[in-house]
N, CA and C atoms as a LAMMPS dump frame, in Angstrom:
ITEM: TIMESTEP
0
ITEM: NUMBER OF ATOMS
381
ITEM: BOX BOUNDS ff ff ff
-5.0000000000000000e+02 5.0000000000000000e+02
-5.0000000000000000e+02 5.0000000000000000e+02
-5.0000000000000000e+02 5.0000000000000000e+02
ITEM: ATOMS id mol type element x y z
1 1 1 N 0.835 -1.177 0
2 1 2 C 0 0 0
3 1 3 C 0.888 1.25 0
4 2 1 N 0.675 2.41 -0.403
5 2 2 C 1.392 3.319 -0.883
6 2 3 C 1.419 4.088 0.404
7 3 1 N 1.826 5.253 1.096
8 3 2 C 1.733 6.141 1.881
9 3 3 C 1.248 7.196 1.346
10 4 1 N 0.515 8.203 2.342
11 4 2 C 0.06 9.128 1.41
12 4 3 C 1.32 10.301 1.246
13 5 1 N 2.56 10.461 1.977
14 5 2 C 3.719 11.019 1.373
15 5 3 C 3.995 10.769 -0.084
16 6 1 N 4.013 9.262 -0.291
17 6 2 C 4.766 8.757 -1.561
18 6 3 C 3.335 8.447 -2.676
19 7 1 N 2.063 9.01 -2.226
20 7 2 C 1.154 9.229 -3.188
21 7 3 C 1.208 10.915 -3.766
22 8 1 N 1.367 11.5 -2.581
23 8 2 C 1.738 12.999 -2.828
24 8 3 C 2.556 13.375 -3.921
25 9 1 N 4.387 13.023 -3.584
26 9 2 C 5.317 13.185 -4.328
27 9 3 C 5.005 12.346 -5.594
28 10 1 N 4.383 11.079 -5.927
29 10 2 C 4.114 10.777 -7.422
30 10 3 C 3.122 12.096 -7.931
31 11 1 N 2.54 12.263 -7.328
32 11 2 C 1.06 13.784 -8.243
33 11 3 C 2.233 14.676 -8.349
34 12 1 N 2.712 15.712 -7.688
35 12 2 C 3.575 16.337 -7.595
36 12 3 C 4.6 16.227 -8.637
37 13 1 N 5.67 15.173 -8.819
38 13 2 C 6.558 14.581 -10.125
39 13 3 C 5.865 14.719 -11.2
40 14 1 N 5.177 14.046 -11.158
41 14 2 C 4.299 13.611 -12.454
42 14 3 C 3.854 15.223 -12.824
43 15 1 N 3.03 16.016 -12.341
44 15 2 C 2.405 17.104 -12.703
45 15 3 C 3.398 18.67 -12.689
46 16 1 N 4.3 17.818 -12.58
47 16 2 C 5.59 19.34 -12.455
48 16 3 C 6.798 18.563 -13.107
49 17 1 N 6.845 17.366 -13.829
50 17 2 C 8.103 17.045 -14.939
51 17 3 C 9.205 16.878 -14.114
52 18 1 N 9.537 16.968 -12.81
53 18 2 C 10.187 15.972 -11.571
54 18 3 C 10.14 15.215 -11.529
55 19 1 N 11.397 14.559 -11.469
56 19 2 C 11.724 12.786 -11.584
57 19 3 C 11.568 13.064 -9.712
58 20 1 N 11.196 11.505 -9.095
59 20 2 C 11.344 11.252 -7.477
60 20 3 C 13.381 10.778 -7.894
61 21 1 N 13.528 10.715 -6.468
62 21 2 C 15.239 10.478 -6.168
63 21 3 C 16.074 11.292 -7.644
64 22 1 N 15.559 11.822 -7.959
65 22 2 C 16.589 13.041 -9.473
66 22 3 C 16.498 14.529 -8.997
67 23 1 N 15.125 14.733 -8.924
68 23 2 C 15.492 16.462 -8.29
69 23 3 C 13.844 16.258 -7.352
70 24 1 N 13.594 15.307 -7.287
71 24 2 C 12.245 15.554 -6.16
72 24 3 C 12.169 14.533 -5.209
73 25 1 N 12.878 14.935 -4.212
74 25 2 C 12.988 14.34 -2.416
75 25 3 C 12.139 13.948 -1.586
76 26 1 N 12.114 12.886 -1.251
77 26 2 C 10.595 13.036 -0.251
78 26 3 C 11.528 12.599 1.292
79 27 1 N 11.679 13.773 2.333
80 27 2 C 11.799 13.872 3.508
81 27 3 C 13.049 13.843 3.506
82 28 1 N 13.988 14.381 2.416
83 28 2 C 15.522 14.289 1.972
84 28 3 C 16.17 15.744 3.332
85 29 1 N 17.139 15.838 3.109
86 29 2 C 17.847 17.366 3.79
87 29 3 C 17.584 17.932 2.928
88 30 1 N 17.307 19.264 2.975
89 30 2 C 16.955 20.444 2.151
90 30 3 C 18.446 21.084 1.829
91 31 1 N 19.132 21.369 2.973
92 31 2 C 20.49 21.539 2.46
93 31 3 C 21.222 20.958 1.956
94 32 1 N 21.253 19.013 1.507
95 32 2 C 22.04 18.514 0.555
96 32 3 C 21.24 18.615 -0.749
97 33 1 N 20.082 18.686 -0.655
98 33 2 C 19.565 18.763 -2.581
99 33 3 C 19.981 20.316 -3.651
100 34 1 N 19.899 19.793 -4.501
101 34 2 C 20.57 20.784 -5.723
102 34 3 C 19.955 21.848 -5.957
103 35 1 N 20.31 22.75 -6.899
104 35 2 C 19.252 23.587 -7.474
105 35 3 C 18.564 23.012 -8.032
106 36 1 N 17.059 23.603 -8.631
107 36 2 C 16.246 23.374 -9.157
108 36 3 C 15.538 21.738 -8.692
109 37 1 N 15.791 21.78 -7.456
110 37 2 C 15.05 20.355 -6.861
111 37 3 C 13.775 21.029 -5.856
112 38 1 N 13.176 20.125 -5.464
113 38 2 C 12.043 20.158 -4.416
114 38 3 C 12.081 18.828 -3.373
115 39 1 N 12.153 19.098 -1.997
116 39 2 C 11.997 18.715 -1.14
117 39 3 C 10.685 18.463 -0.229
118 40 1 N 9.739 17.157 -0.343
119 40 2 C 8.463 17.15 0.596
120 40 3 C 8.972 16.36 1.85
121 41 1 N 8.131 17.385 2.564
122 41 2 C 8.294 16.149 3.807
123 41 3 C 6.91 16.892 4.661
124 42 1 N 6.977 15.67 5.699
125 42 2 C 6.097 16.5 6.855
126 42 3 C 6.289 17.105 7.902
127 43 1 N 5.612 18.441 8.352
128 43 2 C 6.051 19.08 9.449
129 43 3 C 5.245 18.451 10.442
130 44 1 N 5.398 19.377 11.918
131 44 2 C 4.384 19.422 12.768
132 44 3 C 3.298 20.445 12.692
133 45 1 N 1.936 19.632 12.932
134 45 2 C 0.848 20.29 12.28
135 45 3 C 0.143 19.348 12.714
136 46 1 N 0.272 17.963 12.077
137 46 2 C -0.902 17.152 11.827
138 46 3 C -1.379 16.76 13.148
139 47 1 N -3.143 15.951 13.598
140 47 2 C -3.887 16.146 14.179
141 47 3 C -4.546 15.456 13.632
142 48 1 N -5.488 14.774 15.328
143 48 2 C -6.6 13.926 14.579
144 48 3 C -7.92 14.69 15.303
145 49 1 N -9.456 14.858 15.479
146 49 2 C -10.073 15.62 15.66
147 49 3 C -11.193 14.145 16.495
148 50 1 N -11.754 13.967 17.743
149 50 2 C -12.526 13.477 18.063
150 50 3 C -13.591 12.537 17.053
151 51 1 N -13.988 13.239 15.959
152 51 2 C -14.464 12.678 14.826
153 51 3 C -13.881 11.659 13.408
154 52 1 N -12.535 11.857 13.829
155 52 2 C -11.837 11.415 12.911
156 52 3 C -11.299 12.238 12.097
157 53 1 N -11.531 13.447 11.881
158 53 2 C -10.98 14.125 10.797
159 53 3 C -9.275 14.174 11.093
160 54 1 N -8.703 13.687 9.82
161 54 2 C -7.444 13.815 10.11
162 54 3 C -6.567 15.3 9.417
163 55 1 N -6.423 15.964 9.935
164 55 2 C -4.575 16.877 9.341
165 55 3 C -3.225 16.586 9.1
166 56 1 N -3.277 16.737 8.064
167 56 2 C -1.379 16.614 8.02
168 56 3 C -1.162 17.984 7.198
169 57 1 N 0.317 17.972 7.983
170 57 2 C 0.625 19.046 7.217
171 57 3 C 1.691 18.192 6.516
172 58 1 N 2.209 19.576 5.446
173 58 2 C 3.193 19.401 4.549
174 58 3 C 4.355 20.578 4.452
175 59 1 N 5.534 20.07 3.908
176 59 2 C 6.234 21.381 3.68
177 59 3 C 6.803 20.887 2.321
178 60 1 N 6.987 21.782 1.098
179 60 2 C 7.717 21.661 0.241
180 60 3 C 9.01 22.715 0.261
181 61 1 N 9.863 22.194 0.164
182 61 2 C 11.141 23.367 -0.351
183 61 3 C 11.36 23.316 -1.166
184 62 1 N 11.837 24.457 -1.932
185 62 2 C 12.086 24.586 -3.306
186 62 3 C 13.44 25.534 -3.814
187 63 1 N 14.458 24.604 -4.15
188 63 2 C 15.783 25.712 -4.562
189 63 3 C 15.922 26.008 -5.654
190 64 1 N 16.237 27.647 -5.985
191 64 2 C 16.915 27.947 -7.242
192 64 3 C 18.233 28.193 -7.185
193 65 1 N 18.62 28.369 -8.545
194 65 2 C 20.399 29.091 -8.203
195 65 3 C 20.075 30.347 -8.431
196 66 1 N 19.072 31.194 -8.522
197 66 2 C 18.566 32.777 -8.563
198 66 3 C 17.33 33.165 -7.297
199 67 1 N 17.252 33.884 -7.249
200 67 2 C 15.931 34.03 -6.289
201 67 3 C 15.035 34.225 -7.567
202 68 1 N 14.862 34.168 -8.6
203 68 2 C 13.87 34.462 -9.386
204 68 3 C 13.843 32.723 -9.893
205 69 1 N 14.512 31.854 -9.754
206 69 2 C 14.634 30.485 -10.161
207 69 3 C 13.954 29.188 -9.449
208 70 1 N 14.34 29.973 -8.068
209 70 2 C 13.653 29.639 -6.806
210 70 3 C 12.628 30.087 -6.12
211 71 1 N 12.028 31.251 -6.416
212 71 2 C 10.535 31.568 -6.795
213 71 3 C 9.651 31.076 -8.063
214 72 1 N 10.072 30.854 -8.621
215 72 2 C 9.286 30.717 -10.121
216 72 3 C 9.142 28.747 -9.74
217 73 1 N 9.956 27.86 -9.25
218 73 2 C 10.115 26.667 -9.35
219 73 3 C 8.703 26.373 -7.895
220 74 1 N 8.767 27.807 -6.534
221 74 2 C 8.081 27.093 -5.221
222 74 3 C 6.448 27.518 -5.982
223 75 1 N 6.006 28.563 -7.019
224 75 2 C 5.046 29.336 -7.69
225 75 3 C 4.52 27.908 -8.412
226 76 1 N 5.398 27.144 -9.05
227 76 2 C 4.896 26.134 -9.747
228 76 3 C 4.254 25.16 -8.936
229 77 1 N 4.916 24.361 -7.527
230 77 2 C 4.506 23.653 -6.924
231 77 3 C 3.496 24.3 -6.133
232 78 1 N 3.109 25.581 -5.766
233 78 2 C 1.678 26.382 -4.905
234 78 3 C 0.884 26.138 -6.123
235 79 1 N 0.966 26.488 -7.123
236 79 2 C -0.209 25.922 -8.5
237 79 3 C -0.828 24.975 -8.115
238 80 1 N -0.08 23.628 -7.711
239 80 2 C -0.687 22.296 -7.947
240 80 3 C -1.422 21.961 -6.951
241 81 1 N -1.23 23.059 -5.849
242 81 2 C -2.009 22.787 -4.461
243 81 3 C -3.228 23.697 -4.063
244 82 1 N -2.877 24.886 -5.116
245 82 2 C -4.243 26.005 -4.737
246 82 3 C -5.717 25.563 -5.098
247 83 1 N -6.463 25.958 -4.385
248 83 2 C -7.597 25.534 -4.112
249 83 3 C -7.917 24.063 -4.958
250 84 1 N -6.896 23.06 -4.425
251 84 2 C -7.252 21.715 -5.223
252 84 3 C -8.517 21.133 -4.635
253 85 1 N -9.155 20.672 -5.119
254 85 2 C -10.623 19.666 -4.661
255 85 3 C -10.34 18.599 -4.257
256 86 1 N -11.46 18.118 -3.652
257 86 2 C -10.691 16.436 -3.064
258 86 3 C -10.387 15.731 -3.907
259 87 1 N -9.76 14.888 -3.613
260 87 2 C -9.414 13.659 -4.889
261 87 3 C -9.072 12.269 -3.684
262 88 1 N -8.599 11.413 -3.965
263 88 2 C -8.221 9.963 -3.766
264 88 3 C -6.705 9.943 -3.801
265 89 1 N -5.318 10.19 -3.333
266 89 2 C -4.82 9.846 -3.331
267 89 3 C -4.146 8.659 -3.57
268 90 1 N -3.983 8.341 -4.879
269 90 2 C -3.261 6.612 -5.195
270 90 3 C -3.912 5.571 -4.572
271 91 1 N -3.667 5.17 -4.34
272 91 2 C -4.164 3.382 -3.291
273 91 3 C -4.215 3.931 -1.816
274 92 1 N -4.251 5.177 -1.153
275 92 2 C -4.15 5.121 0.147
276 92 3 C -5.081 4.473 0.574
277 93 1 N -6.265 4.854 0.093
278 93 2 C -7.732 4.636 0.729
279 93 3 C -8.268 5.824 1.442
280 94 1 N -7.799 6.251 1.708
281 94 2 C -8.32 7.648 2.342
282 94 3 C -8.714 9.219 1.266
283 95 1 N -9.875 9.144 1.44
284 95 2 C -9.914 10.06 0.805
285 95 3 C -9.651 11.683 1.514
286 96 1 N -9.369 12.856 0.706
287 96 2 C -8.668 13.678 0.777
288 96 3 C -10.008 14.666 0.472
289 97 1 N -10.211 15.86 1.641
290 97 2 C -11.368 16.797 1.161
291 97 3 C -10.989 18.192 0.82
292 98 1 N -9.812 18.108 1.2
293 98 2 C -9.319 18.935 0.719
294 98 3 C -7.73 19.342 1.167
295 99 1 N -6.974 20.255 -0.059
296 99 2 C -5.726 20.589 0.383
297 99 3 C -5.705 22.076 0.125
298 100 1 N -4.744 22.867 0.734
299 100 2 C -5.06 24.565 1.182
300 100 3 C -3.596 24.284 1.773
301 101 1 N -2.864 25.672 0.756
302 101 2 C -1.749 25.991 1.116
303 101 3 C -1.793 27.153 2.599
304 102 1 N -0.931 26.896 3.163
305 102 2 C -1.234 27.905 4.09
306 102 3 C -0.516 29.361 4.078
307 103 1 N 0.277 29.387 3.284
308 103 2 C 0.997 30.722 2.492
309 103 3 C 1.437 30.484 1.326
310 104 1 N 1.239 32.165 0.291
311 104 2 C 2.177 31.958 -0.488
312 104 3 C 3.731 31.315 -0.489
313 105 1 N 4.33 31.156 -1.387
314 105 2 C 5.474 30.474 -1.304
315 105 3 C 6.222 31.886 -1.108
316 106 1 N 7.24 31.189 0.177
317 106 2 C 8.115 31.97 1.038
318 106 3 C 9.453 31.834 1.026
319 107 1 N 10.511 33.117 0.704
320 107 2 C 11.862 32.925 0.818
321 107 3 C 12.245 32.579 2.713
322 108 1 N 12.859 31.362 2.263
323 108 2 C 13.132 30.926 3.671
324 108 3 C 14.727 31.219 3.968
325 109 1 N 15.862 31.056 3.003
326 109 2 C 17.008 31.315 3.207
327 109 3 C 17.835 30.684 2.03
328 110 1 N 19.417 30.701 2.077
329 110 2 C 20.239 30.483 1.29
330 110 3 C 20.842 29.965 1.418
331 111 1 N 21.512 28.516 0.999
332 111 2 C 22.272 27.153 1.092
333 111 3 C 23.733 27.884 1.257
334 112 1 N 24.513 26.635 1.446
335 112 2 C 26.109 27.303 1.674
336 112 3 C 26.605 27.669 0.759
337 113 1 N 25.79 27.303 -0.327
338 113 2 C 26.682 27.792 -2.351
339 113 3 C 25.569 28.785 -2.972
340 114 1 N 24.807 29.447 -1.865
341 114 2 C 24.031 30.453 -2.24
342 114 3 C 22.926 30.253 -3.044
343 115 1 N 22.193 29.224 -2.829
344 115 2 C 21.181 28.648 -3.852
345 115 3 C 20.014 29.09 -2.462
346 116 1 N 19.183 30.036 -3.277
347 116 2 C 17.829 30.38 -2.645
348 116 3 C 16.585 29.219 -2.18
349 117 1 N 16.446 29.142 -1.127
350 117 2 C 15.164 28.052 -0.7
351 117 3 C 13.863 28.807 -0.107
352 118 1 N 12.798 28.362 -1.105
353 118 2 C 11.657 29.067 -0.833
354 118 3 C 10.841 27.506 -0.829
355 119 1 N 9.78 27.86 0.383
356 119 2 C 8.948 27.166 1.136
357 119 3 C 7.631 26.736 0.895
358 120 1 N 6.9 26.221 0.838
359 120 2 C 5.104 26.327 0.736
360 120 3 C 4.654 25.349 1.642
361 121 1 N 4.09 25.983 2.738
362 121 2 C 3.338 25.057 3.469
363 121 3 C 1.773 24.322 3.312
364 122 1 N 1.471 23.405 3.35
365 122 2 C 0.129 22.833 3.356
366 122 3 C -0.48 21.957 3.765
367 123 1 N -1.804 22.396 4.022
368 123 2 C -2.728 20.871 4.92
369 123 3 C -2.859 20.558 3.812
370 124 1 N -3.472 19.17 4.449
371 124 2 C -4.72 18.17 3.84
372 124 3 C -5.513 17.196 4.512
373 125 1 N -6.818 17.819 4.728
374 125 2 C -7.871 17.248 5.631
375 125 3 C -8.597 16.006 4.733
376 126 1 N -8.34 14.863 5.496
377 126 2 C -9.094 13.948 5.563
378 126 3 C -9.684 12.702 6.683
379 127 1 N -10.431 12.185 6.23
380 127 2 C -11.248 11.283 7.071
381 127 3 C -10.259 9.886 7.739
């Protein structure tokens, strides 16, 4: 059965021309990946609600070797998440009611070879 991390990062690859283990990480160091890669993993956030409703959060990082390289690359991955509708995630079984970035994509800082990392955080509520 798939995880819903490694259902995530396939939508994600697939819909942004990112190979997984080539330039798209799932829960990798943000400071060893390259330019023009993306990093998912999960933060703290997630939560389960008396009813079942579950939260997770997410974080993507996103490096350029420009701040305009590394904005334009975290702009692409907030696309794929803005106001998305539910869907089914792969084989999880769980369905997904929704995902909601929780900010625009954010300059977070600059690697040791000066490669810009910008951020996008996001839920995704499901049952």
């Amino acid at each position: 059965m798939t995880t819903l991390i490694n259902a995530l990062a396939d939508y994600f690859a697939e819909a942004s021309g990112l190979v997984i283990d080539t330039n798209f990480y799932i829960g990798a160091d943000v400071t060893e990946s390259e330019a023009g890669s993306v990093v998912l993993r999960e933060i703290a956030g997630s939560s389960e609600t008396e009813s079942h409703m579950i939260t997770r959060s997410f974080q993507m990082a996103c490096k350029g070797n420009s701040y305009m390289a590394g904005l334009a690359l975290a702009e692409t991955m907030y696309a794929l998440i803005n106001h998305k509708p539910g869907y089914s995630a792969g084989d999880v079984n769980q369905p997904i009611f929704y995902v909601r970035p929780l900010s625009r994509p954010t300059a977070l800082d600059r690697d040791v070879v000066g490669n810009y990392i910008f951020v996008v955080n996001f839920i995704i509520k499901m049952a």
